[in-house]
N, C-alpha and C positions, 0 to 999 in steps of 0.2 A: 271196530274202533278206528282204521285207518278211513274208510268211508266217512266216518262222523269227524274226524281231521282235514278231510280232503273238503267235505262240504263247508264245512265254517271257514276254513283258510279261501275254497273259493268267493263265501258272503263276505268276509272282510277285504277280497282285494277289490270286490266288485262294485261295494259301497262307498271304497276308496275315492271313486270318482267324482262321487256325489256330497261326501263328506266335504271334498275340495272347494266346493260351488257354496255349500253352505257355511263355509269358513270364511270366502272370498270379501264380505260386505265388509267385514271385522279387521281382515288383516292382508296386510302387501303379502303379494308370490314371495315374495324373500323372508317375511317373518313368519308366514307360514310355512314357510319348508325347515328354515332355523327351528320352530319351537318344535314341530315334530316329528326332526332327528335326534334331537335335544331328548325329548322323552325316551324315543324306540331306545336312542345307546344306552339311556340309563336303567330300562328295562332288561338289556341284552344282557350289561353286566351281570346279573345273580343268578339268569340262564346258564350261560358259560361257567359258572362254580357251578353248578349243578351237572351239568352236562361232566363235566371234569370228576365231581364225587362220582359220578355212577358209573362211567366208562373209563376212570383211569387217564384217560388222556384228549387233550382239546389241544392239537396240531397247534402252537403259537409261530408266530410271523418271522419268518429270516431276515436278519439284518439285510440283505441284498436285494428281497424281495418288495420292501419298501417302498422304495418307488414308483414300481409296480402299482401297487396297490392303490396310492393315494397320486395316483391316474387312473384311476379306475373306476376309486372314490371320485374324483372329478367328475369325470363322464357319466357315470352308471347313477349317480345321485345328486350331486352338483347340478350340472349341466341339464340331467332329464327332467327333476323336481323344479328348479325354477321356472324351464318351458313348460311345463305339464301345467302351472299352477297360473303362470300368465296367459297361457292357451284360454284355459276354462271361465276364464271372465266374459267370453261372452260363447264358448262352446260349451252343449249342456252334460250332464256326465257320462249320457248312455254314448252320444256321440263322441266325446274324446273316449271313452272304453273302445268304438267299433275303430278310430283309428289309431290307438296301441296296438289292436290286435295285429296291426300291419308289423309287427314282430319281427315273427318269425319267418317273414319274405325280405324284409332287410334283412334279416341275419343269415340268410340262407346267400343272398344274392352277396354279401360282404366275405362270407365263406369262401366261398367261390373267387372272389378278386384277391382276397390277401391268404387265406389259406389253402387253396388251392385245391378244394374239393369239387365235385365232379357239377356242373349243373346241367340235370335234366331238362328233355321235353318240356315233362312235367313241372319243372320248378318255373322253368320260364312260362309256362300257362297259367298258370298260379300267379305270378306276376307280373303278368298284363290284365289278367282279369283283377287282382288285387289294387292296380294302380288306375285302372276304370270304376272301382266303389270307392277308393279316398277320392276320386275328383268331383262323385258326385255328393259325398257330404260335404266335404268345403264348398261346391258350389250353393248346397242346402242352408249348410249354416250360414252362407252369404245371404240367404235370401231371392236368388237368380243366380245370372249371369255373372257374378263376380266371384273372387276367391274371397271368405272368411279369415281378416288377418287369426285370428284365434285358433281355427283349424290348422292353416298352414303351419304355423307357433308346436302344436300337441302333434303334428307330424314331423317335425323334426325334433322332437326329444324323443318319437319312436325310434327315428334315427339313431341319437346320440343312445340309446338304451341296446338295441341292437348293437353296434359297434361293443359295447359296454361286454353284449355277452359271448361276442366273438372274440374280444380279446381278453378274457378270462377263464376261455377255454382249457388252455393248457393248466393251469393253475388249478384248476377243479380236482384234477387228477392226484396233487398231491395234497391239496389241504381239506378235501370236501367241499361240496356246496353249501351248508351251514356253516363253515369256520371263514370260508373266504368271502360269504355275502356280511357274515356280521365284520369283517377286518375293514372293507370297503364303505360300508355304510359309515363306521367311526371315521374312518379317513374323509369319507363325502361330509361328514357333520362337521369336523372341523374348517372346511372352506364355509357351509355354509352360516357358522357364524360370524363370516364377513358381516352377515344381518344382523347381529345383535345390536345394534346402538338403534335406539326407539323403541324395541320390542317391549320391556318393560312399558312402558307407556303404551303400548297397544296392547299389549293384557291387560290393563287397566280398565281399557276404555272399550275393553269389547262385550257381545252380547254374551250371554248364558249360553246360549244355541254354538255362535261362533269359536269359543274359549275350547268348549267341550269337545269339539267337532274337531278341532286339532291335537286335542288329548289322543281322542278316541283313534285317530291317525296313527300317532304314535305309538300307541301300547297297541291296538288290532292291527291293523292292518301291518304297519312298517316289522313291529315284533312280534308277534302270536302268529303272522301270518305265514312269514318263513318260516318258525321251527313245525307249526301243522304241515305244511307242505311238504318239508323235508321225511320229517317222521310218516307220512299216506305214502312217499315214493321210495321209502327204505320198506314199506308193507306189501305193496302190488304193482301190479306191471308198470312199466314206467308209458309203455307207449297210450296205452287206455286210460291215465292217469293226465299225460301231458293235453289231449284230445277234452278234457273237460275245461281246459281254458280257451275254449272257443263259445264258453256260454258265459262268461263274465259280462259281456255288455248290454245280453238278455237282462241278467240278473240287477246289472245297471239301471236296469230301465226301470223295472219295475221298483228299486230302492227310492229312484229319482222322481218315481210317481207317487210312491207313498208320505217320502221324508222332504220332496220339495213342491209335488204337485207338478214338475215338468217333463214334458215327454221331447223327444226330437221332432223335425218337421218328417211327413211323408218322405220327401226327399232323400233325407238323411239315414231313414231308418233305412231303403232300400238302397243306398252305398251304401249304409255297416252289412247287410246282408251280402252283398255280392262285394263287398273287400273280406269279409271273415271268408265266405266261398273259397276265394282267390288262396285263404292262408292255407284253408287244408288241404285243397289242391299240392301246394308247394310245399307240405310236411310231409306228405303223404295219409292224412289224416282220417282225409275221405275214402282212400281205399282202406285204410284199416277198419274204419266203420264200416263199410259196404260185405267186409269178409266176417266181420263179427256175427250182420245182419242174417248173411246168411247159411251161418251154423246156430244164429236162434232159430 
């Protein structure tokens, strides 16, 4: 059961990207992120009653804690959903998937400056070979010699996402990672319906394909896809678990060939490969697979 949660939470975040791109024709970055946090919150709500009938208790938000949070909401969904969504107008989805994955080498290397954890050899080799495959998909998605405003764009809301999950670190510890992703996401939805005024009017006038496509956003990916997640990483290991989102941009790809017909250039596929390299280098990811391999 936790395998068959872990696979579908990783197909929903993975078609996320591509969902993006097929939304794009229909509606602004801003009315697309408004309509589907709009959905996920309102999905979240009978979650959380649920979640609460069956476990007795769902940690609710500390007056003090607040602020916190809807800075968090800011960053972590605000800030990273509108560049994610303006990125991808003209980056394709497998390629902003391969530079997200630059993650967990911002967060490692943000680690390191504000919380003061230790950085490795390792991390910092992780992080030059990571910052040598984003240079080669932005200069992919440019076409040559130049930077891709759109890539540059989907790399700094890995940025701003990073940050997001460095400074909600300490907080995990007392609210869970399912109580404190769905408090931020609410807090992130209320900035982002700064976008509401037109959105009516762009659901009006959007395709079949477009309308659905940010539905589907909202209820898979944004909601379904954290409580699968949560629920595979309360089942099994967590480190062999974390290590399967280094296939998401694979999995991108091929969504992005089936559901849009487009693949990345040469170029770009071989940065996402040698920037995801770079990630598990600097999680350690690739040695854990290496010792897994060989006790197969």
């Amino acid at each position: 059961m936790a395998v068959a949660a872990l696979c579908v939470a990783l197909l929903f975040w993975s078609s996320a990207f591509v969902a993006i791109r097929a939304a794009l024709p229909d509606f602004s970055p801003g009315h697309l992120a408004c309509l589907r946090f709009l959905t996920a919150s309102a999905c979240l709500v009978p979650m959380v009653i649920v979640h609460r009938l069956r476990n007795g208790f769902f940690p609710p938000p500390r007056l003090r804690d607040l602020p916190g949070i809807f800075l968090h909401g800011f960053v972590g969904f605000f800030v990273y959903h509108m560049l994610l969504n303006e990125g991808e107008k003209t980056v394709t989805g497998a390629s902003a998937a391969f530079l997200i994955g630059a993650i967990p080498v911002c967060s490692t290397l943000l680690a390191a400056l504000f919380l003061k954890e230790a950085l490795t050899r390792r991390a910092i080799l992780g992080l030059v070979v990571s910052i040598l495959g984003v240079t080669i998909i932005a200069l992919g998605e440019g076409g040559g010699l130049t930077f891709d405003r759109g890539a540059l764009l989907v790399l700094v809301a890995a940025v701003a996402e990073s940050v997001y999950f460095v400074a909600i670190k300490e907080r995990l510890a007392r609210y869970g990672s399912l109580a404190y992703t769905i408090y931020t996401m609410w807090a992130g939805t209320i900035f982002l319906c700064l976008s509401l005024p037109g959105l009516g009017d762009a659901v009006a006038k959007a395709s079949p394909q477009g309308f659905w496509s940010v539905i589907y956003l909202g209820v898979c990916p944004a909601a379904l896809g954290y409580v699968l997640w949560n629920y595979a990483l309360s089942k099994g290991q967590v480190g062999w678990i974390s290590s399967t989102q280094f296939s998401q941009p694979f999995i991108a790809m091929a969504v992005g060939l089936v559901w849009l017909g487009e693949l990345p250039g040469q170029l770009s596929i071989l940065g996402g490969l040698v920037a995801i390299f770079g990630a598990a280098i600097t999680t350690g990811q690739l040695k854990l697979l290496a010792r897994r391999w060989r006790k197969a």
